[in-house]
N, C-alpha and C positions, 0 to 999 in steps of 0.2 A: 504494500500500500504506500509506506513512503519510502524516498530514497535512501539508500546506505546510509549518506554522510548526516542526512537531516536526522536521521536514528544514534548515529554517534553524537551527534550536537548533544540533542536531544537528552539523551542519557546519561552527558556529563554535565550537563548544567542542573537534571536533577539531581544527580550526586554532589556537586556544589553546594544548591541549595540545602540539602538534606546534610552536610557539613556544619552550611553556615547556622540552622536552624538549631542543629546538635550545641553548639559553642555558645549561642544565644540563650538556648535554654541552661547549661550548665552555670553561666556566667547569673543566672537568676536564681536559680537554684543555692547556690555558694555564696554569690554578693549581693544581695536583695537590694542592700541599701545605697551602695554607690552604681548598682547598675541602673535602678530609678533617678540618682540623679542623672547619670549621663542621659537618660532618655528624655526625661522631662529638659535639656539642655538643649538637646536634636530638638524636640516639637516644639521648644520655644522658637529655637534657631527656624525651621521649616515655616511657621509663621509668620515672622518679620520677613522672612524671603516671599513671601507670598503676598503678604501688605504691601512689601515693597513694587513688587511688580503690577498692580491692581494699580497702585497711586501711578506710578509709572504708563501702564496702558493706558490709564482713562485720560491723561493728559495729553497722551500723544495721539488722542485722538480727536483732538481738539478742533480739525478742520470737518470732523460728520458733524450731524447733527445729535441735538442734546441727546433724546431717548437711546440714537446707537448707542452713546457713551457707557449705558446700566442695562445692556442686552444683550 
């Protein structure tokens, strides 16, 4: 059904993930509490990049009209 290579892709990126997911959970597991901070440090961080860009698009969109601006 799929090609070779896309099966080798495939299977090693869920072996990756299935690594990264492994490490992520031990790291929760063992350090509860500095691994919450670093996470709640990411979601902070993901949010002001996401503010950021939102303040950034709607500005540069300045030649459409208003409604495109919040759609």
């Amino acid at each position: 059904m799929f090609s070779e290579n896309f099966s080798k892709r495939l299977r090693k990126n869920v072996g990756i993930n299935g690594l990264i997911s492994t490490l992520i959970g031990l790291l929760i597991l063992f350090w509860p509490g500095r691994t919450a901070q670093v996470g709640t440090v990411l979601i902070g961080i993901s949010f002001i990049l996401i503010g950021i860009f939102y303040l950034v698009s709607i500005f540069s969109l300045m030649n459409e009209n208003f409604w495109s601006r919040f759609g």
